[in-house]
FIVEX-763254 format. One record per residue: residue number from 1; residue in three letters; x, z, y of N, C-alpha, C in turn. Coordinates in steps of 0.001 Angstrom, whole numbers, always signed. Atoms other than C-alpha are relative to their C-alpha. Last residue first. Example, Ala and Ser with C-alpha at 12.3 -4.5 7.8 and 13.67 -1.06 7.14 Angstrom:
<recs>
(2,SER,(-820,-60,-1190),(+13670,+7140,-1060),(-770,+730,+1090))
(1,ALA,(+890,+0,-1190),(+12300,+7800,-4500),(+900,+0,+1200))
</recs>
This chain:
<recs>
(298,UNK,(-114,+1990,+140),(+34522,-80129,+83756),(+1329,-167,-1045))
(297,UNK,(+914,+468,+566),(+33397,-76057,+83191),(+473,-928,+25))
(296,UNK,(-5,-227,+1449),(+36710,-74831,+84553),(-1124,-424,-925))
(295,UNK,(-1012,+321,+141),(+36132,-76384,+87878),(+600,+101,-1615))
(294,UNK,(+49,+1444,+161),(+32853,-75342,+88125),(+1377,-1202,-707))
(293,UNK,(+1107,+162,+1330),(+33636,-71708,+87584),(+66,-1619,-176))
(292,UNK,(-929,-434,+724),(+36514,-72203,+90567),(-802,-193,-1604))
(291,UNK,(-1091,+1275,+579),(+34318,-73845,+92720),(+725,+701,-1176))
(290,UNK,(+831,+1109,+123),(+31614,-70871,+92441),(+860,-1588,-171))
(289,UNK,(+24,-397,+1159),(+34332,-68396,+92968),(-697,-943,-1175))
(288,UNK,(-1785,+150,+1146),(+35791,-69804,+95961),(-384,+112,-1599))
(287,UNK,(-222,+1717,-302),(+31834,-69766,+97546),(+971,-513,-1383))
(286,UNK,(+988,+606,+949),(+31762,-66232,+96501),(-96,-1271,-385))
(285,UNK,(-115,-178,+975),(+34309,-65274,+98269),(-478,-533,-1112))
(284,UNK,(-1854,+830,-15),(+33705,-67180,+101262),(+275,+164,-1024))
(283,UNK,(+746,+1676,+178),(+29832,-65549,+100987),(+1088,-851,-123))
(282,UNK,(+459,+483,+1271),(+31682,-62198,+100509),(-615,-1146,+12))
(281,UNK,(-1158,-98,+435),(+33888,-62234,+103909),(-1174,-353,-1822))
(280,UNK,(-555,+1069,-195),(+30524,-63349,+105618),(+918,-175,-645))
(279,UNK,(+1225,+1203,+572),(+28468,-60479,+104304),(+872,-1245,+42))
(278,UNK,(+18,+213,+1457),(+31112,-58233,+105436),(-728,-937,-805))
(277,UNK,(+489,-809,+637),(+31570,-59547,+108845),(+144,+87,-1637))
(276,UNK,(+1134,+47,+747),(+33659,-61949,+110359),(-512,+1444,-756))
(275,UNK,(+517,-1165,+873),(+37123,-61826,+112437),(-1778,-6,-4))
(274,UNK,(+1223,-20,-755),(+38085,-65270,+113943),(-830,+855,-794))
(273,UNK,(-41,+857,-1367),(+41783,-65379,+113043),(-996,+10,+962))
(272,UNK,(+632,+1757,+117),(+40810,-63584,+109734),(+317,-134,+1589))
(271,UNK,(-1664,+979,-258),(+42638,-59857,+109254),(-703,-1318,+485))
(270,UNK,(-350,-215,-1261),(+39028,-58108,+110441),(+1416,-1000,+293))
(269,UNK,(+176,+807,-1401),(+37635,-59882,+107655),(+488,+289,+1577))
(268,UNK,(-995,+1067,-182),(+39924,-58509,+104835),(-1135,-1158,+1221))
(267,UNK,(-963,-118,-447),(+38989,-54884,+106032),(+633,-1406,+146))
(266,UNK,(+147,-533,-981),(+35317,-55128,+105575),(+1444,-439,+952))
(265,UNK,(+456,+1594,-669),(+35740,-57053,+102413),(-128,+287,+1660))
(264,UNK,(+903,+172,+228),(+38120,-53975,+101234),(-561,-1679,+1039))
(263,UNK,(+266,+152,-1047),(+42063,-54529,+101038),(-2038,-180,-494))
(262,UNK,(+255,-1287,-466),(+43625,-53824,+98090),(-1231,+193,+309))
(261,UNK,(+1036,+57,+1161),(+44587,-57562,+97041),(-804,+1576,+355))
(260,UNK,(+620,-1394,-386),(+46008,-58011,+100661),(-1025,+38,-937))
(259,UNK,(-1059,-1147,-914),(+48174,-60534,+100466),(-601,+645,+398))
(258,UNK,(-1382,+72,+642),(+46528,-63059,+97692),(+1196,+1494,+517))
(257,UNK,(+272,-823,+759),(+42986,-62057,+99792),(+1314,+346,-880))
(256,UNK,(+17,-1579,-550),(+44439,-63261,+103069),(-189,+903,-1370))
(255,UNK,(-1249,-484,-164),(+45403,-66581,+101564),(-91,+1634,-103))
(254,UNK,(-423,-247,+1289),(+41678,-66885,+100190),(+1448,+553,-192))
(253,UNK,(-314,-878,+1079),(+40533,-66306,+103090),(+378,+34,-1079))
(252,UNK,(-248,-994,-21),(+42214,-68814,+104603),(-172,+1117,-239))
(251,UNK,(-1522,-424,+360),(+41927,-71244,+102161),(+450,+1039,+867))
(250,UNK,(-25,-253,+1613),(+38079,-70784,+102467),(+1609,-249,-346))
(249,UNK,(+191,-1432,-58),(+37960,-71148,+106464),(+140,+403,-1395))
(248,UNK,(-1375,-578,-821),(+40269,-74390,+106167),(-606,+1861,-385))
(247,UNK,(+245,-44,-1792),(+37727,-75560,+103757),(+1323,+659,+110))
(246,UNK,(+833,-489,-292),(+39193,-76346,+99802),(-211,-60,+1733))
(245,UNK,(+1172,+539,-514),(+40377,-79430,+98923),(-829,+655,+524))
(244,UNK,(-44,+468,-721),(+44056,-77796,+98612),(-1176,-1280,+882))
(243,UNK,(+10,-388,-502),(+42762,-75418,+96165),(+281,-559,+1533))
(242,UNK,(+735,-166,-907),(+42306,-77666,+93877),(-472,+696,+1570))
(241,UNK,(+187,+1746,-1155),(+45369,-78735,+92807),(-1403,+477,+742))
(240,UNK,(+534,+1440,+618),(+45034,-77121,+89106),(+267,-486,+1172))
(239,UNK,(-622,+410,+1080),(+47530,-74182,+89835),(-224,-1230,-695))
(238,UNK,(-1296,+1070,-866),(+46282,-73360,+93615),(+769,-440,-957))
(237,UNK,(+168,+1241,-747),(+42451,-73289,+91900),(+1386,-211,+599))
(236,UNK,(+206,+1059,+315),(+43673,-70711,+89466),(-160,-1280,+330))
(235,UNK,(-1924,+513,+637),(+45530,-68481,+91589),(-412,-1388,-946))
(234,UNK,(-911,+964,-1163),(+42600,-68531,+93938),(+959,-164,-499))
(233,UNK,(+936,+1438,-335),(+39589,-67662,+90853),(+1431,-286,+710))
(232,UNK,(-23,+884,+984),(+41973,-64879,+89386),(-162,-1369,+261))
(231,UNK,(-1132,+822,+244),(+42493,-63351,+92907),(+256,-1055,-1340))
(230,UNK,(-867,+674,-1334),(+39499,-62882,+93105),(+695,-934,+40))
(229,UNK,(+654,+1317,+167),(+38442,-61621,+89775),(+267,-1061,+851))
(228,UNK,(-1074,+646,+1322),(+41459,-58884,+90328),(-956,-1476,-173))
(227,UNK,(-1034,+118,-738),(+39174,-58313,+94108),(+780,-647,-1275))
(226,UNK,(+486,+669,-890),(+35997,-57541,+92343),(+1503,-1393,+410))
(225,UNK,(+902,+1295,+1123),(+37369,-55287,+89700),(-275,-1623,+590))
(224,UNK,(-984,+666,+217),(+39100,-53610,+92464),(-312,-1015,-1153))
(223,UNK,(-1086,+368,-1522),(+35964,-52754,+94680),(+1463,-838,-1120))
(222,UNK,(+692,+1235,-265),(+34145,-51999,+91209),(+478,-1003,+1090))
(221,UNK,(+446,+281,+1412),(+36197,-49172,+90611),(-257,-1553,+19))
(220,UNK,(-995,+198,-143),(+36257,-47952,+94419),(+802,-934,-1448))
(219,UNK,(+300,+925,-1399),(+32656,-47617,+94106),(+1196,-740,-168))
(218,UNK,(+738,+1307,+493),(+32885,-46271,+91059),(+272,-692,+664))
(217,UNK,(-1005,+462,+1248),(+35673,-43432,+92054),(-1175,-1510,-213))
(216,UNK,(-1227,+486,-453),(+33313,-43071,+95484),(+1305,-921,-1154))
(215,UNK,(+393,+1611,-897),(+30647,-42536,+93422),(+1270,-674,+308))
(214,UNK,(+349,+813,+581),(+32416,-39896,+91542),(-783,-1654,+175))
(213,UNK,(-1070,+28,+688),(+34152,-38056,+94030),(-349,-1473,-890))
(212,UNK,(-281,+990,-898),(+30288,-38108,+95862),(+1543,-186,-355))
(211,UNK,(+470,+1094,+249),(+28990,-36618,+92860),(+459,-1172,+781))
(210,UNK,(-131,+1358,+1060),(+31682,-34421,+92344),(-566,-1030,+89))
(209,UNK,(-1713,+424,-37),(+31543,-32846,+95732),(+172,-641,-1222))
(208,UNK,(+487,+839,-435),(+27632,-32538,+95233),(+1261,-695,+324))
(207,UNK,(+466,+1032,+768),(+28483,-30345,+92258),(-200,-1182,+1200))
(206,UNK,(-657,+351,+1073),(+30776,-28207,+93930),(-438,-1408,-356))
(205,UNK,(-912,+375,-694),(+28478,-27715,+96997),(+1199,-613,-768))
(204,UNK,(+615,+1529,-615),(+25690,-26897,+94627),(+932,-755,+981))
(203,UNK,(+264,+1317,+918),(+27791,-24665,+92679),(-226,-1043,-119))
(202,UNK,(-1141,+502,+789),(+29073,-22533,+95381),(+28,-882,-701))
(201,UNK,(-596,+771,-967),(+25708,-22204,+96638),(+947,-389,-80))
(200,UNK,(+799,+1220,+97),(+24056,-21111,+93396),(+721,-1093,+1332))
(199,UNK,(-505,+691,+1463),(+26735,-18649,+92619),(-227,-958,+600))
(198,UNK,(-1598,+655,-225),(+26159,-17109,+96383),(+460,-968,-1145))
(197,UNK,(-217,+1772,-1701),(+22651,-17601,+95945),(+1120,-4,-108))
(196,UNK,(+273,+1245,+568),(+22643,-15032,+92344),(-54,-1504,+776))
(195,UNK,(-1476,+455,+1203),(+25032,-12360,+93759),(-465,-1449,-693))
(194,UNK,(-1599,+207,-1102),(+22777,-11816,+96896),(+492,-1052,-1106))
(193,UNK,(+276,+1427,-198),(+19611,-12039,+94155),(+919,-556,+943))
(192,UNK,(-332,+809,+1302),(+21447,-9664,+91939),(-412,-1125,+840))
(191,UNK,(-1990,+160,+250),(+22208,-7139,+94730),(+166,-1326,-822))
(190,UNK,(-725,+218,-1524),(+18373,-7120,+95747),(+1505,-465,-258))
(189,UNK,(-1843,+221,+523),(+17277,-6861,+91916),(+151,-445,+1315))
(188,UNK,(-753,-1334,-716),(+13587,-5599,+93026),(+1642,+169,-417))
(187,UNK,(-274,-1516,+465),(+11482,-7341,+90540),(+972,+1044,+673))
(186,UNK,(+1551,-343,+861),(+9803,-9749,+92163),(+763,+956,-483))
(185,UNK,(+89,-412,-1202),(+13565,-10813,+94115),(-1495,+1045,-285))
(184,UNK,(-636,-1593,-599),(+14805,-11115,+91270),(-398,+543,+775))
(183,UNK,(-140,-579,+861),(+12017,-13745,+90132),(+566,+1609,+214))
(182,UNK,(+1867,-945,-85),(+11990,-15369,+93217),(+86,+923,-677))
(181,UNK,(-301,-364,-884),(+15969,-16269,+92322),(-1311,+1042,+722))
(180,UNK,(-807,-1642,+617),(+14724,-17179,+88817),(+297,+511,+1379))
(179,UNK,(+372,-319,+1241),(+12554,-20202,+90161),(+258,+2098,-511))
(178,UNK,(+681,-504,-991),(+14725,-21372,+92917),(-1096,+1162,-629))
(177,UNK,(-481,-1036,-881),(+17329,-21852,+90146),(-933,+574,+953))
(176,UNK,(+22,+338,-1159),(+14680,-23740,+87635),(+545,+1409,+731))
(175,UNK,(-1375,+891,-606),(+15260,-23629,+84438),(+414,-76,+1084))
(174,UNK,(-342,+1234,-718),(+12196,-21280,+83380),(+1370,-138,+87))
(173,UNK,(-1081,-54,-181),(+10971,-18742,+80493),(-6,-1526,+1216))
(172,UNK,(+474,-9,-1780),(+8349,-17019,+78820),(+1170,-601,+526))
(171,UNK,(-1207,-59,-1351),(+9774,-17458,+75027),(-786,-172,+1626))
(170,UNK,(+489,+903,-1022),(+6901,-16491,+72163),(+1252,+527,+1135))
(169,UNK,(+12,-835,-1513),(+8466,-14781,+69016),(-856,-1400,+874))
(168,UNK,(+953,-1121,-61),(+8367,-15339,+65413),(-322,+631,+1208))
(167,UNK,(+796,-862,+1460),(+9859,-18541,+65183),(-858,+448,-226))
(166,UNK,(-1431,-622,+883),(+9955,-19519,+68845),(-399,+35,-1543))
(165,UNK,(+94,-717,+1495),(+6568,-20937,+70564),(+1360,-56,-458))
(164,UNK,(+35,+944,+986),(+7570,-21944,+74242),(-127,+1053,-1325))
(163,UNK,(+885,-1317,+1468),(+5098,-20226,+77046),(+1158,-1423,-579))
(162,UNK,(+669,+853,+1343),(+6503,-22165,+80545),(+255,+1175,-938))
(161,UNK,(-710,+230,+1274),(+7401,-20883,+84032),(-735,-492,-1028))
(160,UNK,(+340,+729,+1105),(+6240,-20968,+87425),(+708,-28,-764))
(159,UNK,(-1744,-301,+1173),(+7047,-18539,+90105),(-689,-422,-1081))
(158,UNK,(-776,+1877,-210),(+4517,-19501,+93382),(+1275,+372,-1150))
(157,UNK,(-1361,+233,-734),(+3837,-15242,+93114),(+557,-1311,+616))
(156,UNK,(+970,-535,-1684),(+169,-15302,+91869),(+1554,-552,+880))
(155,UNK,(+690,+1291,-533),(+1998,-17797,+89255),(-930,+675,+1393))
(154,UNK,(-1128,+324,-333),(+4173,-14871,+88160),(-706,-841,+707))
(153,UNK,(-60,-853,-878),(+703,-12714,+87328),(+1707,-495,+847))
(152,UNK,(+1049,-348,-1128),(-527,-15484,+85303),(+611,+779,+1187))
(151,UNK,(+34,+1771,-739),(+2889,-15959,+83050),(-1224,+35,+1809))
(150,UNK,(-1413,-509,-857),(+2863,-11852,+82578),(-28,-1349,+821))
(149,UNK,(+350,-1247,-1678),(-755,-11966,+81307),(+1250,+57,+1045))
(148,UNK,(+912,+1414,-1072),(+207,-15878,+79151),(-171,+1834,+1249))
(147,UNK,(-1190,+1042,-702),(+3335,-14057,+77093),(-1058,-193,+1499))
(146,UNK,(-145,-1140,-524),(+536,-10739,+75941),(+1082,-893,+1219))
(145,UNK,(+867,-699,-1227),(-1552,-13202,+74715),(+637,+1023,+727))
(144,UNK,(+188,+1205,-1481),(+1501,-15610,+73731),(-1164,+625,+473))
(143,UNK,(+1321,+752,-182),(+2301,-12589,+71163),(-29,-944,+1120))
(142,UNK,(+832,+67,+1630),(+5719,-10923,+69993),(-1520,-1340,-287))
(141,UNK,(+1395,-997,+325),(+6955,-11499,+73646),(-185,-433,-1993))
(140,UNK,(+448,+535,+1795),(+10693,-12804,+74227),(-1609,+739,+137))
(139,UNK,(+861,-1880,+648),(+11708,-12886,+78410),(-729,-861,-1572))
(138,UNK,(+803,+57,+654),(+13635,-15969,+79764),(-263,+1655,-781))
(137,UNK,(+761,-875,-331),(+15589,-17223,+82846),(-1380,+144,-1324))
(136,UNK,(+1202,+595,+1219),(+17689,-20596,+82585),(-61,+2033,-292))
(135,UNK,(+1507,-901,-618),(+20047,-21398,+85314),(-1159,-223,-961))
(134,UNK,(+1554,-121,+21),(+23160,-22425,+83842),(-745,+454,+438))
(133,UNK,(+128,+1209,+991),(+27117,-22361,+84045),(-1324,-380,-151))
(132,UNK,(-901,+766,+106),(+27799,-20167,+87030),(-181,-1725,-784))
(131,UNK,(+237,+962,-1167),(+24408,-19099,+87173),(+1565,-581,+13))
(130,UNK,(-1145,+136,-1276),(+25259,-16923,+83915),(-238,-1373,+870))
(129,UNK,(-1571,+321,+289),(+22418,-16943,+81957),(+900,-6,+986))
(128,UNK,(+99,+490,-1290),(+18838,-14246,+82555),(+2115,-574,-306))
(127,UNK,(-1023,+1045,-404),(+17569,-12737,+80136),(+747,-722,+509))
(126,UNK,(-292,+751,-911),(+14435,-10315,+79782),(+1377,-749,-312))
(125,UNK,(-247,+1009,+866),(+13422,-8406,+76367),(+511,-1292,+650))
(124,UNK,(+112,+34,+1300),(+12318,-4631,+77630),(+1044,-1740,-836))
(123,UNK,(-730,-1407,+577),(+14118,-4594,+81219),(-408,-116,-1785))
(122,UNK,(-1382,+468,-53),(+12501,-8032,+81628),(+738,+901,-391))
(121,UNK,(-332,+571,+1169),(+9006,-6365,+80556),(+1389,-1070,-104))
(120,UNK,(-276,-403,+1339),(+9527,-3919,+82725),(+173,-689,-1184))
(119,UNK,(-1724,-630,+86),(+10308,-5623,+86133),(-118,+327,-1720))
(118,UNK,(-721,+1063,+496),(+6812,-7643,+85311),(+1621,+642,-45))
(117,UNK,(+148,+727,+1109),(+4994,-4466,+84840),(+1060,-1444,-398))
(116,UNK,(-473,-1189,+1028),(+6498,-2622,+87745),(-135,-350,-1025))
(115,UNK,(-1530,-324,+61),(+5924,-5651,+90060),(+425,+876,-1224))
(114,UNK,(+14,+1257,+681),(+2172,-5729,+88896),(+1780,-261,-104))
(113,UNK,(+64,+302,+1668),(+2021,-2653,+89727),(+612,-729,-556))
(112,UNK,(-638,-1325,-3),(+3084,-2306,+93345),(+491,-10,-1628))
(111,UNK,(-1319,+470,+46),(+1470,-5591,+93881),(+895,+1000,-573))
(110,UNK,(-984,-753,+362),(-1836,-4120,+93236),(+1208,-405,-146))
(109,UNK,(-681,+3,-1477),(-4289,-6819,+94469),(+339,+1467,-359))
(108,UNK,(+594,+548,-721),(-6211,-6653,+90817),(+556,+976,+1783))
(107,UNK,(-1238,+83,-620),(-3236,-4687,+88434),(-487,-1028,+1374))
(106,UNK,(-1109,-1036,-958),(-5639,-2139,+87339),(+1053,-732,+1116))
(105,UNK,(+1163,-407,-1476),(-8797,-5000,+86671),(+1236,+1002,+620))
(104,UNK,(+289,+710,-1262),(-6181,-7154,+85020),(-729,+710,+1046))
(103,UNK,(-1680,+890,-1094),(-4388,-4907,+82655),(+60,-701,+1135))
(102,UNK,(-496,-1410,-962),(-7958,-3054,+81481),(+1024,-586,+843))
(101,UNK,(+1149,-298,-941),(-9396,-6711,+80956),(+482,+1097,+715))
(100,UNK,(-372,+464,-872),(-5873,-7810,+78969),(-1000,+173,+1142))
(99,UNK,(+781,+554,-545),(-5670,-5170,+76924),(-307,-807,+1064))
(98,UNK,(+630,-734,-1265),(-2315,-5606,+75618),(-1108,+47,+232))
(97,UNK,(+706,+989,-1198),(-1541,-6209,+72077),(-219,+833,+1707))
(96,UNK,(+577,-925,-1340),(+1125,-4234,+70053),(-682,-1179,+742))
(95,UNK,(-368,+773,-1256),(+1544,-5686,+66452),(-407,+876,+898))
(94,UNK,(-1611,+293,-461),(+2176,-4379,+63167),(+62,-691,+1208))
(93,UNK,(-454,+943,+815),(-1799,-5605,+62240),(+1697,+399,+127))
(92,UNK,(+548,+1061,+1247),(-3022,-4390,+65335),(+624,-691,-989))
(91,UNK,(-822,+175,+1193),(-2274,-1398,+67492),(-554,-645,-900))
(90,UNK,(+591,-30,+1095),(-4095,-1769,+71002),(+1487,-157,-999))
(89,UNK,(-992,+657,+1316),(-2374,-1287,+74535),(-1301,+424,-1574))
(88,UNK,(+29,+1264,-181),(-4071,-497,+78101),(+541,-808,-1362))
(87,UNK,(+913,+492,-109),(-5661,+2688,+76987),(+59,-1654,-175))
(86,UNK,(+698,+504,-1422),(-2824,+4289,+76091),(-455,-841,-180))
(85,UNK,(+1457,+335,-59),(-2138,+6508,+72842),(+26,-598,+1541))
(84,UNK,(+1323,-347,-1040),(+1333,+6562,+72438),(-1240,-514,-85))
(83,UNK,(+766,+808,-827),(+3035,+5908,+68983),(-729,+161,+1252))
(82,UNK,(+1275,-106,+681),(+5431,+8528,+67983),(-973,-1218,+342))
(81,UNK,(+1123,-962,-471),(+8592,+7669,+69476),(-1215,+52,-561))
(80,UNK,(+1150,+260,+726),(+12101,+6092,+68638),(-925,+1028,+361))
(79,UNK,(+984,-1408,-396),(+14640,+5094,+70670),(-1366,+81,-609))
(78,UNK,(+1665,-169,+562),(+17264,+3197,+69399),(-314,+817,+573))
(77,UNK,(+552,-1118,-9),(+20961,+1658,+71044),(-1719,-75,-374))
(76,UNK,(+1371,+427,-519),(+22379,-1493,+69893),(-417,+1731,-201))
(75,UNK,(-201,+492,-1203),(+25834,-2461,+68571),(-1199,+906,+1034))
(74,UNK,(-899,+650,-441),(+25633,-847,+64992),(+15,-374,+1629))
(73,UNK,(-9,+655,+1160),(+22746,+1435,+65111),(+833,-1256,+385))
(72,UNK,(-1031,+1065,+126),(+23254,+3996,+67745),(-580,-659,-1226))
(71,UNK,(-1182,-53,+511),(+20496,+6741,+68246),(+830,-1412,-307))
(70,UNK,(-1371,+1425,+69),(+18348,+7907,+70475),(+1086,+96,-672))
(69,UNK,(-1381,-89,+659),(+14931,+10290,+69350),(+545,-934,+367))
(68,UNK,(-934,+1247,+500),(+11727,+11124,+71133),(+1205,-47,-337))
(67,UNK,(-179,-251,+884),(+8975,+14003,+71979),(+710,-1768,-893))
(66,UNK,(-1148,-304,-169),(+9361,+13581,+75452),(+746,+99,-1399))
(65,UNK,(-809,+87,+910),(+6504,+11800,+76120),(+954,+99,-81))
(64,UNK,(+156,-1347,+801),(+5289,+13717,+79045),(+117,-399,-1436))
(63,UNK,(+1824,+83,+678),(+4529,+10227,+81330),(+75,+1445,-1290))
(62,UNK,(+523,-425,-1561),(+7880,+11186,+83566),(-1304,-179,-659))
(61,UNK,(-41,-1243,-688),(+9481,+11594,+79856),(-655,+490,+1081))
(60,UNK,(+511,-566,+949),(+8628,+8405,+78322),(-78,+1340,+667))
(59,UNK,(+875,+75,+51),(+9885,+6613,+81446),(-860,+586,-829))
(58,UNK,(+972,-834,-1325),(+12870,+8697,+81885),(-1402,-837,+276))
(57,UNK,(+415,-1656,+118),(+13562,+7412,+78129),(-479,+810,+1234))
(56,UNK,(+1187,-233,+918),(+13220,+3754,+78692),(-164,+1528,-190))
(55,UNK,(+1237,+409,-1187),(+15591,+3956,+81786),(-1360,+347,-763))
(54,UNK,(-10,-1576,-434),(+18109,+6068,+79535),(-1328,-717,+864))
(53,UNK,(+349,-1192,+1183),(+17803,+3017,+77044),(-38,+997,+745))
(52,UNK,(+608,+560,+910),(+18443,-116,+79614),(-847,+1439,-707))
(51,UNK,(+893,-596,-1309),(+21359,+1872,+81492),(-1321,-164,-539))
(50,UNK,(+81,-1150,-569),(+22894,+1811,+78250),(-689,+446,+679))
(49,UNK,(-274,-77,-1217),(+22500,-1877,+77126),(-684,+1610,+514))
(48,UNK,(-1201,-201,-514),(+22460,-3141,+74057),(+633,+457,+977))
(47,UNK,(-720,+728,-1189),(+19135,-2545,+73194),(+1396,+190,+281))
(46,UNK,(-1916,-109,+228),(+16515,-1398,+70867),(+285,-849,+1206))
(45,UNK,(-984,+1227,-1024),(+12859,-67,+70988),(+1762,-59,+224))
(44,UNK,(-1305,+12,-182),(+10949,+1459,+68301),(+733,-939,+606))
(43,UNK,(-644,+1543,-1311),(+7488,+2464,+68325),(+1380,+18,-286))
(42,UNK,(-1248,-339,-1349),(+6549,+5035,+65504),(+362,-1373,+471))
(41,UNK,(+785,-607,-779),(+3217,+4679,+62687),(+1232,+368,+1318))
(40,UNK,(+569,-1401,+311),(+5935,+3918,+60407),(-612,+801,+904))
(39,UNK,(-164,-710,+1289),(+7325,+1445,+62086),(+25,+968,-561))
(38,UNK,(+587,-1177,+622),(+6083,-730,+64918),(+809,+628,-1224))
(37,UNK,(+890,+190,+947),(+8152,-2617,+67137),(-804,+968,-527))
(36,UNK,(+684,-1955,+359),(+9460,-2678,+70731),(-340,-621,-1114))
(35,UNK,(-941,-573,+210),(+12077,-5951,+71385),(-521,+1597,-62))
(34,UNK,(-391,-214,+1274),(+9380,-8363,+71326),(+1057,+903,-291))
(33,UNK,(-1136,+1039,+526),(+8050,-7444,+74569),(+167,+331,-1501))
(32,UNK,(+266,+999,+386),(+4905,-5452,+75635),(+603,-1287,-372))
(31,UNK,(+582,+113,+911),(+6293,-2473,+75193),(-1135,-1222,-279))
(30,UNK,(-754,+183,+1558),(+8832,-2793,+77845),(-1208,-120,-927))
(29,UNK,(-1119,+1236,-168),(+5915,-4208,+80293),(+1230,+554,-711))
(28,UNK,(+741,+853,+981),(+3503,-968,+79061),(+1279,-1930,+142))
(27,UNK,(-43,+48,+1383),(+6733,+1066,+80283),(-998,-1156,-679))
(26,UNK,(-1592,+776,+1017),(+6610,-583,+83417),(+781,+407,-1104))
(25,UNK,(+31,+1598,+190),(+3218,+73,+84019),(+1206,-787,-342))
(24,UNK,(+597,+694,+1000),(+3277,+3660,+83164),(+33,-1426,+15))
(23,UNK,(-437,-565,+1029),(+5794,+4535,+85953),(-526,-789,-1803))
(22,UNK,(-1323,+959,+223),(+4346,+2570,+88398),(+755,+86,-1115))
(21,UNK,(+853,+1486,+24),(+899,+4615,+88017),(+1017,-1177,-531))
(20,UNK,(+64,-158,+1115),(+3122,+8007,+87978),(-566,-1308,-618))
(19,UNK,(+1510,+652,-320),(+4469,+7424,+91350),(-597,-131,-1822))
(18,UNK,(+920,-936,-962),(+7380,+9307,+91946),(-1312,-20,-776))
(17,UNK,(+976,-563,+1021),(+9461,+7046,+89246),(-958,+1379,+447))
(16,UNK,(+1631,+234,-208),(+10793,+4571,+91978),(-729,+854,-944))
(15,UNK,(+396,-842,-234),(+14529,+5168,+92312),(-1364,+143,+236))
(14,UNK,(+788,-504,-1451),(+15996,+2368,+91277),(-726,+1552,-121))
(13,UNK,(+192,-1165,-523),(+18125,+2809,+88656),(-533,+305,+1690))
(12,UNK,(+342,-1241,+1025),(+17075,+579,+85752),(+646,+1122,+666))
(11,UNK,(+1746,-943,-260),(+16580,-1982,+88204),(-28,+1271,-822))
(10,UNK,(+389,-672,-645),(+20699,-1953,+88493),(-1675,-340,+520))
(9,UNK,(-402,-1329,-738),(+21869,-1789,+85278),(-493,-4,+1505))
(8,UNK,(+883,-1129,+662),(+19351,-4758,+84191),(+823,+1571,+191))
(7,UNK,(+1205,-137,-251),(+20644,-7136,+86733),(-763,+1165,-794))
(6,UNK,(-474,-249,-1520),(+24231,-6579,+85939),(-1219,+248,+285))
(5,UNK,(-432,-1675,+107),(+23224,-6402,+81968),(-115,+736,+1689))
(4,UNK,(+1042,-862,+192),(+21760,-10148,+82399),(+118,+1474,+481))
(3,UNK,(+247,+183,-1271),(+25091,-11396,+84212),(-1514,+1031,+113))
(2,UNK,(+549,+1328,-457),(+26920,-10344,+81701),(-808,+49,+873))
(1,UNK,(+1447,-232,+91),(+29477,-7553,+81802),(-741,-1291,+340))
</recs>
């Protein structure tokens, strides 16, 4: 089961349909997704998902629409219903709009609501990818006026997302783990937002273990890179002769480096007779390297 489904089997059995107010509002949130249409004067909402379709029907039912049909069409369960008459919804053109004046003055400091609306319209067309591999959180609307009422009422919350134009659809939707985690938590997925930190913590601990794997590999990378150049420069200068003009302190590191190609700059100053810092072990280096160039230039 995906991760979506998990989350959508269990809001679709809370136990909240007392309240007849709540009720309606998170039907108008299915029906304000792209996944209700019109046809033939009848709504019709589909879905892959079981719990999903009995949820939509004890909402039709606790509001006394009862007069409805489910049936299979390849993958995807239907439910089809006469059109309701409510206040907060217009029928235009093959489209369902919301009112957005009635929608705002009912859902003004009504958390209760507003929850019930945004749960619904995730239940209608919501998303949500496996945190394992992605964090990316998105609901379809038919319209960007019906996208922007849901957007608004996330932003009371601190839960920012973005409107992108689709084809024929508008995507509500964010990237951001902290983001979706709110999100569950807005709609009353308790189990999902457990299940969704633990991912996230696992992941981030993962990932920060690669990064520092990966440094380290550079680091360590560059460390021998360093060191093969090294030794290049001191084999060269003890092959032309030069090497024996160099300082005492510059042939001895340079010995040290020959026998201890490995060895960081840290490490090959502690070997030195009169142990030096890192800075000091690379300025020697450097030095060597600088004759050595020269040397091959004449």
């Amino acid at each position: 089961m995906s991760f979506s489904s998990e989350v959508k089997e269990e809001i679709s059995k809370l136990s909240n349909l007392a309240n007849k107010d709540v009720v309606k509002y998170e039907l108008l949130g299915y029906i304000a997704t792209n996944h209700v249409s019109i046809e033939k004067n009848k709504l019709k909402f589909s879905t892959e998902n079981e719990y999903n379709i009995n949820r939509f029907g004890k909402l039709l039912t606790n509001l006394n629409y009862t007069n409805y049909e489910i049936e299979m069409i390849g993958k995807n369960f239907c439910i089809t219903i006469i059109m309701p008459k409510l206040d907060e919804i217009e029928y235009k053109e093959n489209k369902i709009l919301l009112k957005e004046d009635i929608i705002k003055k009912a859902l003004k400091e009504n958390d209760i609501l507003e929850k019930a609306f945004v749960r619904g319209t995730f239940l209608g067309s919501g998303s949500i990818s496996n945190p394992q591999s992605t964090y990316h959180l998105e609901i379809l609307f038919e319209t960007r006026e019906n996208a922007k009422i849901v957007l608004e009422i996330l932003e009371q919350y601190q839960i920012f997302c973005k409107i992108l134009k689709k084809k024929n659809d508008y995507s509500l939707y964010t990237k951001d783990g902290d983001e979706i985690a709110n999100f569950l938590a807005l709609i009353q997925a308790n189990k999902s937002v457990l299940s969704f930190e633990d991912v996230r913590v696992l992941r981030d601990i993962r990932n920060r273990v690669n990064r520092k794997v990966n440094c380290e590999t550079a680091n360590l990378s560059k460390t021998i890179n360093a060191a093969v150049k090294q030794i290049e420069d001191i084999k060269y200068l003890q092959e032309t002769e030069e090497f024996k003009h160099l300082s005492t302190s510059l042939q001895e590191i340079a010995i040290l480096r020959l026998e201890n190609p490995d060895a960081s700059l840290q490490e090959l100053g502690k070997l030195l007779k009169t142990p030096i810092g890192k800075s000091g072990v690379n300025h020697r280096l450097k030095a060597i390297q600088k004759i050595a160039e020269e040397k091959r230039n004449t």
